[in-house]
N, C-alpha and C positions, 0 to 999 in steps of 0.2 A: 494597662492594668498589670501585664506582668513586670514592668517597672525592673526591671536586671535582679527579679525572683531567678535563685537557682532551681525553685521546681520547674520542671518539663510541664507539673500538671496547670502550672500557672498560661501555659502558650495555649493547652488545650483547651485551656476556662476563654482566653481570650478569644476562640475561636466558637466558641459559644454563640459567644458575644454576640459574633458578626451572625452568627447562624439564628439566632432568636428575634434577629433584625429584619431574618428574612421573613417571606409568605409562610414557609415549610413550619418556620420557629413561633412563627405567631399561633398558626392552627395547633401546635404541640401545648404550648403557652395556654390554649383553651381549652385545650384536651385533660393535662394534668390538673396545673391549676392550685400548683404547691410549691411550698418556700423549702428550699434544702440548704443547708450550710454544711461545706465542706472544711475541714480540720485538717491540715494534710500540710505531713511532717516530712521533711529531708532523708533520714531516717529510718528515726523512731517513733512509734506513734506517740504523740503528749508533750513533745522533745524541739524547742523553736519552730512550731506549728506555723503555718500562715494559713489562715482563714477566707475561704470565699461560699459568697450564696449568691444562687442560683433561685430565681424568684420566676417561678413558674407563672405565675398568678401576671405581673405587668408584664413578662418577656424581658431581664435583665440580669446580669453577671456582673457582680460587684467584691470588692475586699473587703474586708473587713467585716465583724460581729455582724449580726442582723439585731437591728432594733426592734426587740419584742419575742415573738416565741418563733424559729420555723416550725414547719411539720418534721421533720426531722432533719439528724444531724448526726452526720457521718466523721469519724475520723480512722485516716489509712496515712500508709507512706506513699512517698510521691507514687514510687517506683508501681504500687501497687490498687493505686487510684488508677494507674493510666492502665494499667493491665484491667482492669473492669469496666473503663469508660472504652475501650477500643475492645472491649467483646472476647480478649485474651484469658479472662479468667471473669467465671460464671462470679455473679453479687453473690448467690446462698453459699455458695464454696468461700468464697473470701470470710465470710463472715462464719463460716462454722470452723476456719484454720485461724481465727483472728485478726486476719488480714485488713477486715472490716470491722469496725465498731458503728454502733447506731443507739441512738439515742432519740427519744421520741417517740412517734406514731410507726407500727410496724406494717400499716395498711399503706401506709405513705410511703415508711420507705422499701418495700414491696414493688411500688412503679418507677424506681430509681432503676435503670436498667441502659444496656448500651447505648439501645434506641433511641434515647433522649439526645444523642449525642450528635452531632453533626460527624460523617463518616470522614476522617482524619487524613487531612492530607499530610504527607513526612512533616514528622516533629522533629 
């Protein structure tokens, strides 16, 4: 999936991946239970975007648009996607310095948090 993407946050989507595959990602996959699309720019936010969603509901990490609506949808820069998905800078911080944009259900994306993440081995 990360296909020679210059985002970093493209390695840690792909690590998802394998993490949503496992026991841990299934039971999380039943816990949330929500589609997220991530927006996440080089950059700048808005600026040669590459797109990934995280489909909480089957357990999968894909490219590209989601067909239909997610529950929410987030756009950041690489740099500052990987700082909130590895626990480096708090989601309501990000988004109260702009660092995050969300778009969507704010109950949803509320349970977007590091947690979700598989704990990062060097990127």
């Amino acid at each position: 999936m990360s296909d020679g993407s210059p985002l970093k946050s493209a390695a840690l989507l792909e690590q998802m991946k394998l993490h949503l595959s496992s026991d841990a990602g299934k039971d999380l996959a039943k816990k949330i239970g929500l589609i997220y699309q991530f927006n996440i720019a080089p950059q700048k936010i808005g600026v040669d975007e590459e797109i990934f969603v995280v489909d909480l509901k089957k357990g999968e990490v894909s490219k590209g648009a989601y067909e239909g609506k997610p529950d929410a949808t987030f756009s950041f820069k690489d740099s500052d996607f990987i700082a909130v998905a590895t626990g480096k800078m708090n989601p309501q911080m990000a988004f109260i310095r702009g660092a995050m944009k969300i778009k969507g259900s704010l109950s949803a994306a509320q349970k977007f948090t590091p947690d979700i993440f598989p704990k990062p081995s060097k990127l």
